[in-house]
Structure formats: C-alpha cells, structure tokens
C-alpha positions in Angstrom: 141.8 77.8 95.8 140.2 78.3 99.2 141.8 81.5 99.2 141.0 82.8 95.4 136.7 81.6 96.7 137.6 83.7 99.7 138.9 86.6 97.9 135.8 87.0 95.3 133.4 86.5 98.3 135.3 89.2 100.1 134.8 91.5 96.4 131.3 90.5 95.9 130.4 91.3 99.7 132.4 94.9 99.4 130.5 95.7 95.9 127.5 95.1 98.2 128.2 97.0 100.8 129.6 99.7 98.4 126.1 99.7 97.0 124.1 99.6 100.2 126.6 102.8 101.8 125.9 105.3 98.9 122.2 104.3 98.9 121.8 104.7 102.7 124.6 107.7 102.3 121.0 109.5 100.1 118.7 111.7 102.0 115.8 110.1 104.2 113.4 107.8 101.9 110.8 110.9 101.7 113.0 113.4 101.0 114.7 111.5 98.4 111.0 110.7 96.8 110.4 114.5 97.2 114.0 115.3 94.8 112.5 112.3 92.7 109.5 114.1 92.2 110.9 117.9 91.7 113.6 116.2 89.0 110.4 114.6 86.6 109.1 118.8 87.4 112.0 120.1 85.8 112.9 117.2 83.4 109.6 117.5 82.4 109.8 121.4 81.4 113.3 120.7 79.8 111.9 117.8 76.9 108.9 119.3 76.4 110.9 122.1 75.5 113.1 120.2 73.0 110.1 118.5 71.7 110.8 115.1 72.8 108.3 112.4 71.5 108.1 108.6 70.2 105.9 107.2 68.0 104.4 103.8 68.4 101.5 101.4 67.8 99.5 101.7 71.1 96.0 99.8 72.4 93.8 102.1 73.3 89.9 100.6 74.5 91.3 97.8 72.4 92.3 98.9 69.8 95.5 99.5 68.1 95.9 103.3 66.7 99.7 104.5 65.7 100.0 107.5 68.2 102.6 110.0 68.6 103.3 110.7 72.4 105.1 113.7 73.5 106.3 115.0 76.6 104.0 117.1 78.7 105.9 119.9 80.8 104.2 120.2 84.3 105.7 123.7 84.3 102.7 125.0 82.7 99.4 126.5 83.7 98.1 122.8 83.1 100.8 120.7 84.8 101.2 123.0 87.9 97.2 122.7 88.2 97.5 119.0 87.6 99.7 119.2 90.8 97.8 121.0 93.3 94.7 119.8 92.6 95.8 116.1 91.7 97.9 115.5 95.2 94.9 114.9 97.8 93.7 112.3 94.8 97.3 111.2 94.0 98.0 110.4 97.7 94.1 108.6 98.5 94.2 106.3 95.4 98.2 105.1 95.7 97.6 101.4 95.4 99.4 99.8 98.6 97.4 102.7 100.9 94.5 101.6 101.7 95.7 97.5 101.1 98.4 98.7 103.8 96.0 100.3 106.4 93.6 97.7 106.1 95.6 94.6 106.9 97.2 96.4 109.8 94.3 97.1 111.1 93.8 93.0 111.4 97.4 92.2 111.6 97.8 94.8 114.6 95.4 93.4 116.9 96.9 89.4 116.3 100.0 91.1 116.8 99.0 93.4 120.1 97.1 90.5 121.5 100.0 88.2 121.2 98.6 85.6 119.4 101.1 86.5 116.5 104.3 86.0 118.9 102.9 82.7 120.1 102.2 81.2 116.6 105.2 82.2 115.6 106.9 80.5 118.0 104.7 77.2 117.6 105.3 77.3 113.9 108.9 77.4 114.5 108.7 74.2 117.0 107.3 72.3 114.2 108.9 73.6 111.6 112.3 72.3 110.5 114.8 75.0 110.0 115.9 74.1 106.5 112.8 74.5 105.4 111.8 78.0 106.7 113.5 79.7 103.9 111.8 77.7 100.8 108.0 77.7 102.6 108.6 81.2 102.9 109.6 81.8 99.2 107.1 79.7 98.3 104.4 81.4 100.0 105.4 84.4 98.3 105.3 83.5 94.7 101.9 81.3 95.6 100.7 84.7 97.2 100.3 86.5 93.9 96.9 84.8 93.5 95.3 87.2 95.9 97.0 90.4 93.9 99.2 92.2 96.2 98.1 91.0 99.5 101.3 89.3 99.9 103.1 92.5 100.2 101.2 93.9 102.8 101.2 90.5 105.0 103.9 87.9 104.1 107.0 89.9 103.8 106.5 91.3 107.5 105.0 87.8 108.5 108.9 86.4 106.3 110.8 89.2 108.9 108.9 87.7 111.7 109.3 84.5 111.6 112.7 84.8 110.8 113.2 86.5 113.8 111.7 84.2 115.7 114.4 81.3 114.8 117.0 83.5 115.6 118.0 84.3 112.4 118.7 87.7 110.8 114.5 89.2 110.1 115.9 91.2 107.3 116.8 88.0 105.6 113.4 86.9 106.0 112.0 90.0 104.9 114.5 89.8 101.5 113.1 85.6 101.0 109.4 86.9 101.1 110.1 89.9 98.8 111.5 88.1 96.5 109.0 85.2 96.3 106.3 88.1 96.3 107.7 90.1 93.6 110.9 89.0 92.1 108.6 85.5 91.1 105.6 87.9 90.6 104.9 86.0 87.6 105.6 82.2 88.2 102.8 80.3 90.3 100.7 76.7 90.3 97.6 78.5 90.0 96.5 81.5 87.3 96.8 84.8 89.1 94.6 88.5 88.2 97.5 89.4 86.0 96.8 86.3 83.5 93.8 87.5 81.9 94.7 91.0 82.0 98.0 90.2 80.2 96.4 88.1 77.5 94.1 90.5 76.8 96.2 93.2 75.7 98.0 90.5 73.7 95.0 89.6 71.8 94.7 93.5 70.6 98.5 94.0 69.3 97.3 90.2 67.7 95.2 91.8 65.7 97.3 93.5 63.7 98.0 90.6 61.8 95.4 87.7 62.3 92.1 88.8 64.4 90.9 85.6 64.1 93.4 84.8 66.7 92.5 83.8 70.3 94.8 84.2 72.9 95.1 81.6 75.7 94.5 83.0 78.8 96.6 79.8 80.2 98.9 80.6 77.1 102.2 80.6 79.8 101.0 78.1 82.7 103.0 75.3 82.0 105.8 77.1 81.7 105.0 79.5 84.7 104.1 76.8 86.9 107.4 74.7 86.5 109.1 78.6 87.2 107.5 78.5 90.6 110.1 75.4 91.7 112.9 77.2 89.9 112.4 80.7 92.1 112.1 78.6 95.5 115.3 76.7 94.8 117.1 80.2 93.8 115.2 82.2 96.3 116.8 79.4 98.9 119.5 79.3 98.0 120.2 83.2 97.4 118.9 83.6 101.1 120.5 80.9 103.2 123.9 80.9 100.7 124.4 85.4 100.2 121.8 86.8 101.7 122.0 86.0 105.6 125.5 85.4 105.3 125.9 89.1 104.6 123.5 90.7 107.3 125.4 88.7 110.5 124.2 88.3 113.4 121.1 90.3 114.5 121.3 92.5 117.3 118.0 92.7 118.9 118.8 95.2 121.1 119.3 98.1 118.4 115.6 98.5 117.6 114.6 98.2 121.5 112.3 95.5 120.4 110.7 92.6 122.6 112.7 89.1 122.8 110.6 86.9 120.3 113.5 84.3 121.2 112.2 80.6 120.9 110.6 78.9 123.9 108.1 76.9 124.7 104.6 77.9 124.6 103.0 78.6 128.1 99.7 76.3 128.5 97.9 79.6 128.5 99.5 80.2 125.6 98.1 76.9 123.9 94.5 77.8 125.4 94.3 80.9 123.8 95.2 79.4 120.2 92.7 76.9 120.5 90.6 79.6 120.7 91.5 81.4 118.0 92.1 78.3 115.7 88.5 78.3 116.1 87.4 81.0 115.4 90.0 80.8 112.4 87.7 78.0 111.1 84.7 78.9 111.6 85.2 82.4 109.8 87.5 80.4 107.0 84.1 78.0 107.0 82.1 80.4 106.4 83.6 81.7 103.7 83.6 78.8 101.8 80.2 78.2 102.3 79.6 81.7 100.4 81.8 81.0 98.1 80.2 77.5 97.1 77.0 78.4 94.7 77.0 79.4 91.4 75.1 82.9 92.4 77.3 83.7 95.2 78.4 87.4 96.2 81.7 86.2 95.6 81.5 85.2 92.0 81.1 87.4 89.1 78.8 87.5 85.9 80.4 84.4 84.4 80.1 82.6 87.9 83.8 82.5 88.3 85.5 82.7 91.4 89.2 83.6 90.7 90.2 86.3 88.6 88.7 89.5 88.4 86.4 88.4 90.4 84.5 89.7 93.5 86.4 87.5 96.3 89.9 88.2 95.2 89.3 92.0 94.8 87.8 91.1 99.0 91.0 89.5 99.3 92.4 92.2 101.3 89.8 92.8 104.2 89.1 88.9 103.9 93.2 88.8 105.2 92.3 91.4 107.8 89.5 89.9 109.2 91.6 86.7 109.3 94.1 88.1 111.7 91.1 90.4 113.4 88.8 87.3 114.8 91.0 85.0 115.6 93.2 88.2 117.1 90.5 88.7 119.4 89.9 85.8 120.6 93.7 84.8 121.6 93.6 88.5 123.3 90.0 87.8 125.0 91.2 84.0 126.2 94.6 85.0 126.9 93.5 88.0 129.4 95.6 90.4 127.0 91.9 92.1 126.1 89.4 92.7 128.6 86.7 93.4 126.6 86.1 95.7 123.3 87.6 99.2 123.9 91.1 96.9 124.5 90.8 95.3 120.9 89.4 99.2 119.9 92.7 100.6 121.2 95.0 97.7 119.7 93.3 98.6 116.3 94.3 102.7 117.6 97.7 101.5 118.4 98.7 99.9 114.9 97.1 102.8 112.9 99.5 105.4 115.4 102.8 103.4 114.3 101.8 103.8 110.7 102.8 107.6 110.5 106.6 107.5 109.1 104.6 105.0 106.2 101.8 107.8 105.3 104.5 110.7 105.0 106.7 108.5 102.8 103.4 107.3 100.9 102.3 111.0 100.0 105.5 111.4 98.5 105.9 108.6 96.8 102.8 109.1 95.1 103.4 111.9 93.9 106.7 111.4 92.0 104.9 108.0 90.9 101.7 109.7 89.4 104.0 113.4 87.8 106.3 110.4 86.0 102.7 108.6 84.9 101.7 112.4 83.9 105.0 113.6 81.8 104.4 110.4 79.3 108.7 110.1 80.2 107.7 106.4 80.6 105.7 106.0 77.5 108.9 107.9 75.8 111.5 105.5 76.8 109.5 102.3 76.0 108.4 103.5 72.5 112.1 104.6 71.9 113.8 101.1 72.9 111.1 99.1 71.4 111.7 100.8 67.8 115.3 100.4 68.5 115.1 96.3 69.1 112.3 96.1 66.3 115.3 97.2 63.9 118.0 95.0 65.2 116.4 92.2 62.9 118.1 88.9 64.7 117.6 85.6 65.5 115.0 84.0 67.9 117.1 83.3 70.9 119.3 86.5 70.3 115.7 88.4 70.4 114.5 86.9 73.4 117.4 87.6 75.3 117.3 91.2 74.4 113.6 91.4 75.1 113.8 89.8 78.3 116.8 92.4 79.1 115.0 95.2 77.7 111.6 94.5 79.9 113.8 94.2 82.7 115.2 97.4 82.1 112.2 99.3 81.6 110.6 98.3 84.7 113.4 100.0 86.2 111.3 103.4 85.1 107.5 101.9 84.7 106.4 100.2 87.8 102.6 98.8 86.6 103.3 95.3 84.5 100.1 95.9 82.4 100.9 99.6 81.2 104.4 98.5 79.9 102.8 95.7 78.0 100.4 98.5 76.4 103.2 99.7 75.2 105.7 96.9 74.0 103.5 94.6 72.8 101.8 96.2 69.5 105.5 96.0 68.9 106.6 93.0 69.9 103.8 90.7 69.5 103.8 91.0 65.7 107.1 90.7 65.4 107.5 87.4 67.0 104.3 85.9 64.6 106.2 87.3 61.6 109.2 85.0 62.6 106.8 82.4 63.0 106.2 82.2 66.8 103.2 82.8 69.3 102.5 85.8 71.0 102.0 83.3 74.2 105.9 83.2 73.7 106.0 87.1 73.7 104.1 87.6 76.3 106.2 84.9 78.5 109.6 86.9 77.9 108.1 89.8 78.9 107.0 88.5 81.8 110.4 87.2 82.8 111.7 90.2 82.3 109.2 92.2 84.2 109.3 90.3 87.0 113.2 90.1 87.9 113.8 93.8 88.3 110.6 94.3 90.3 112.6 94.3 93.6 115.8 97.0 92.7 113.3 99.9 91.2 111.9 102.2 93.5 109.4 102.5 90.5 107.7 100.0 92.2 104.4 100.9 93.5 105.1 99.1 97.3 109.1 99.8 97.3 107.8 102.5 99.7 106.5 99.5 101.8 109.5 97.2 101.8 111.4 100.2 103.2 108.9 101.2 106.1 109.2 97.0 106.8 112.9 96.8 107.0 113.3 100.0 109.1 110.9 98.1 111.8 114.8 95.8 112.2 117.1 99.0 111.1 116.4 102.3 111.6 119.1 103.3 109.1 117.6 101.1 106.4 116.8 103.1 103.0 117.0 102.3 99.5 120.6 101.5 99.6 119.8 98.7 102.1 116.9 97.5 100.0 118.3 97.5 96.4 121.8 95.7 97.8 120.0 93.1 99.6 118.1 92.0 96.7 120.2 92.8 93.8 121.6 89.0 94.3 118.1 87.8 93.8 117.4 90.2 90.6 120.4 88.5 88.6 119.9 85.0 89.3 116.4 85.3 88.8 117.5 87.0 85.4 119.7 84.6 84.5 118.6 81.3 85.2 114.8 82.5 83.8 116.2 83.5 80.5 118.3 80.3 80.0 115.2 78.1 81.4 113.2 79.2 79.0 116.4 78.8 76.2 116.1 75.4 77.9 112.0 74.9 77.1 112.6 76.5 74.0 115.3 73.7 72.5 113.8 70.7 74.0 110.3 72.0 72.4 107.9 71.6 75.3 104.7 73.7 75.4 104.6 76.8 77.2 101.1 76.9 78.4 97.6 75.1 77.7 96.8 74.1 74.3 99.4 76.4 73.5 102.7 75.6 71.3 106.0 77.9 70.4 105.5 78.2 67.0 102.8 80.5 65.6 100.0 78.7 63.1 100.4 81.1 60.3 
C-alpha cells in the first residue's frame, strides 16, 4: 500500500513539475505578456471579421438593457489609435502600480533599516512553528478588508517569514497568496467587494421583482464559516504538497543575506522598542481620527468600512506603518544617521523595482486591449446562454455555475465586471426556481475566487511573479500556476460541496437572509 501512496505522490509531483517546466520553458514573463497582447491584436481583427457577437441582458448605470456586443478589431484606424494613445494611460492607471510603489516605499525603509529582519526573527521566537502556516493564511483571507493591500504586503511579508524559520520562502509566498486571493471572498468581517456585489445583484433583481432588497450581508454567514474552511485547506495544502515539493531552500542561489534564526542582539531589542512606539502612537492616532461621526475618514453616511475614505487610505496608511516605525529602528539602531539615509533607503527600494515596471507596462497592456476587444464580454454572454438552456436541477446548476465562474475568471480578471455580465442571467433564473439571488451571488463567488491564483488574467499575477523571482530567478508563470494549482482544486472542491453541505442541512447563508426566494 505504502508503495501504491508512493507511486501516485511520485505521478502527482511529475504532473507538477511537467506543468511548472513548460511554463518556465515560455519566454521571459514580459515577453510572454507582449505575445499575449499582440495575439488579442490579431484575434481581435480575425472575429471582428467573422462578425462575432453575443447577446445578453447587461446593467448598464443600473439598469438592465438587452445589448448585443460584438467584437471590436484593434486593427483599425480606431483600435490602433486606442493603442498609442491609450498606453501611457494604460500603464499609469494598472491597479497594483501605484498600490505596489507606494508600500515599498514604506516597506523598503523597515526593510533597509533592519527592523523587518529583526521582527521577523522575534516573531518566529514566539511563534510556534505549526502555526506559522494557518496565521499566515489567515492573515490573508482577513486581509481582503483593506482591498488589495494584502497583495502588495502580506505575500512578500508570508516569503519572509517563512524564510526566516528556515523553511522554503516560496511556500510562504504560495500560503499568503492563496489566503489573499484564492479565499478572496471568505472573511469574519464585510470587505469593499460586498456592497459592490449586491449592488449589481439588486439591478439583474429587477427584472422580476423591484421591490426586492438585496442584503448587503446576504452571504456573511456563509462566508464567514468559509474563512475556517480555507485556513485548514490553505494548511494543509502548504505544509502537506506545497513545501514538500519545493525542498530544501538554497539560500545561496539568490546571493541573499542569512535571515537564519538567532537571537536578537540587545541593540536589536532597543531599536524595536523604539519603533513599537512609534507604531502606537501613529496606530493611536489614527484611531483617534477615525472615532467621530464627522471624521476625514468616514463618508457621507458616517461609515467607516466600505467604500469609505479610510479603506481607500488603506494603502499609504500601510506604508506609513512600515515608514515611522522604519525610521525609528534605523535612527536607534545606528543603521540611519539622519534623513538623507532614510531618503536613500526610500531611493534604494524604488531602484530594485525596475524588472516590476517593465513587466507592469506590459501587462497592462494586454489586460486593457482584452478589456477593449469585448473578447471577455463574448465568452461570458456565450456560456451563460449556454447553462441558462441546460434547464437542471438546483444542485446540478450550482455546480455548473460555480465551475463556469471559475472558468471564466480564467479570461476576466475584475470579480465585479464578470458579475455585470452573468448575473442578469443568472440571478433570475435562480428566483424562477424559487431561490435567492443571495444564493446566486454566493456561487459566483466561489467560483470566482478559486481560479483567482492560476490566471495570469489576474490584475497582480504580474506581482506574485516579480515576488517569487526575489527566491528564483527562473521563476515565471510555470512556477506560479504549478505551485498553486493544488490550492485552486481543493479550494474548488471542498467550497462547492460545503455549500452542497449548507444547502441540505438548510442553514442561512447570510443576515436575515434564507435559500429560498419569497415569491
């Protein structure tokens, strides 16, 4: 028996690797985003030519108008203008730029001054190594609160610390990532993409019953027991497939310095103190502006999560978190001597940034031409008419859908532009068989969430790449899409039948919110 366990670990690991070898066998990351981009050019041309087009019920400033969308050649006067005078733009608004630049510009002086080694290697003194992997996983899904800041500063922080123990940083890269993303959806708390979701739900709604009020907590129950169910798999997946993979790491291959664990010099502890402090004092200050009702931080309705003022700070509120207490480790621990050091350090981290602004220029462009074409809008409109005609059960449906969003985030990165799409569709359909759109919404998510970390459709895939190549220098999509492909299907899997699970036993899915529709 040992032997038959030994023999599928030995296939599944060669699969892998099979993967990871003709990914990594591809072109460098940018010139690969650069063929990307030239296929949707000529793709492009070829279905315009042919006339390709879907027709769909779309919401559009919400409202729902049956539109007809057709592919758009950008090998016409139009589309080549569109891409020489769209690429500066393109390239300056691609989301995880200026979230990237700015945390690094905090991140990089913690780091430069030391003060990141030294926690790290405090954390890890206190920190039982069992249960690194789940905090970290953890942290990620919890992370999707502040919108994307966790991609920007947990998954490096995951490789870190990882590193720190010992233990293979790519692993701890792969944990964060897919706490960050792969559980994108599932958290204890209601995230930005809650009301943004349940908004475009309440338009397709209104198809059938306008009266009806989507629940902006319509999927918290359910969401927040997925945030225990992605820790354990994330966990497990890690410490179990994962790590077990990867080896041993070999510091020496990226020249790097030893972040071994030892014990903290007592200038070492000094300088922490120091920043701790500082840590609090800026974090207290914060709260204090966060406190009344008219705060800078709230927004109209006096809310302060959501769409609100302090989460869209969250970004440079993270940077300067890292920054000050940066500083003051560097100015205690004689690794600053005064300004123009913690000037340079913020120089120094912006310099090791270039391979990450070439790939970024790329990458937005192939992003924005597939955005441009309407290819995306095609292939949704085309598979959602498809599964709208299949006419089956409940569970069967669900299943499909959740396979079917999954699938199409393979070629649509943004969560809420798919939904603009699927759920005029979808949303009906499910109240005509007598269930909520709450319950719509929730496969969707599901689905959206598990495929998040295989596409390179994703907006910071570019990211996760420039991360893992700080460990590898050979690392490329190949490395990146084997590595969490385990993830992927168990998240998959043991979502869908979860929710089977909820849906049998009957419990609610979300606040004040049941499975069946109230027709």
């Amino acid at each position: 028996m040992s032997k038959n366990k030994g023999t599928k670990a030995s296939l599944y690991s060669r699969c892998l690797n099979g993967i990871e070898r003709v990914g990594n066998s591809l072109p460098h990351p940018i010139i690969l985003f650069a063929i990307f981009a030239l296929a949707i050019v000529v793709i492009s041309a070829v279905c315009a030519m042919l006339g390709v087009s879907a027709t769909g019920n779309l919401v559009s400033g919400g409202e729902l108008k049956e539109t007809t969308v057709t592919a758009v050649s950008l090998l016409t006067k139009d589309g080549l203008q569109y891409m020489f005078t769209s690429a500066v733009t393109n390239f300056t608004t691609y989301a995880p730029l200026g979230m990237v630049l700015v945390a690094m510009l905090g991140v990089g002086v913690a780091e430069q001054s030391g003060m990141i080694n030294s926690l790290l290697k405090r954390v890890v003194s206190v920190t039982p190594a069992r249960l690194l992997t789940p905090v970290i996983v953890f942290l990620g899904v919890m992370s999707n609160v502040a919108s994307d800041a966790g991609y920007v500063i947990l998954i490096p922080l995951g490789a870190m610390m990882f590193r720190a123990c010992g233990r293979h940083p790519i692993a701890g890269l792969a944990a964060a990532f897919a706490g960050v993303s792969g559980g994108f959806s599932a958290n204890l708390l209601i995230g930005t993409l809650d009301p943004m979701l349940a908004g475009i739900t309440e338009a397709a709604v209104s198809i059938l019953d306008p009266t009806y009020k989507v629940q902006v907590m319509g999927n918290y129950i359910f969401l927040f027991a997925s945030t225990f169910l992605i820790t354990i798999l994330g966990t497990i997946i890690t410490d179990k497939v994962v790590e077990p993979r990867l080896g041993v790491y070999n510091d020496a291959e990226t020249g790097s310095e030893d972040l071994t664990l030892t014990t903290v010099s007592e200038g070492e502890k000094k300088a922490l103190r120091s920043a701790g402090i500082a840590a609090l004092i800026f974090v207290a200050i914060i709260v204090a502006c966060c406190i009344p009702e008219g705060s800078f931080f709230r927004n109209e309705a006096g809310e302060l999560m959501g769409n609100t003022p302090f989460v869209n700070s969250i970004v440079v509120l993270i940077a300067l978190l890292f920054f000050i207490p940066g500083s003051a480790y560097g100015l205690k621990a004689g690794a600053f001597k005064g300004s123009g050091d913690i000037a340079n350090a913020m120089s120094r981290s912006m310099a090791d940034m270039g391979s990450f602004l070439a790939l970024a220029f790329v990458s937005a462009q192939f992003i924005n031409y597939f955005s441009y074409t309407k290819l995306g809008t095609i292939l949704a409109l085309s598979g959602a008419s498809l599964l709208e005609s299949a006419n089956i059960g409940l569970i069967p449906l669900i299943v499909i859908f959740i396979v079917f969003s999954a699938f199409m985030n393979l070629f649509m990165g943004s969560a809420s532009a798919k939904w603009n799409i699927l759920a005029p569709v979808f949303v009906p359909m499910f109240m005509l068989l007598g269930y909520s759109p709450e319950l719509c919404q929730l496969a969707y998510r599901i689905g959206d969430s598990s495929t998040n970390i295989i596409t390179p459709m994703m907006t910071y895939y570019a990211v996760i790449i420039m991360f893992a190549q700080r460990y590898d220098k050979k690392a490329g999509i190949g490395t990146i899409t084997a590595t969490m492909l385990p993830y992927s299907i168990a998240f998959l899997v043991c979502w869908s039948i979860m929710l089977i699970i909820w849906l049998t036993v009957g419990l609610p899915i979300g606040i004040n919110t049941p499975i069946f529709y109230p027709a």
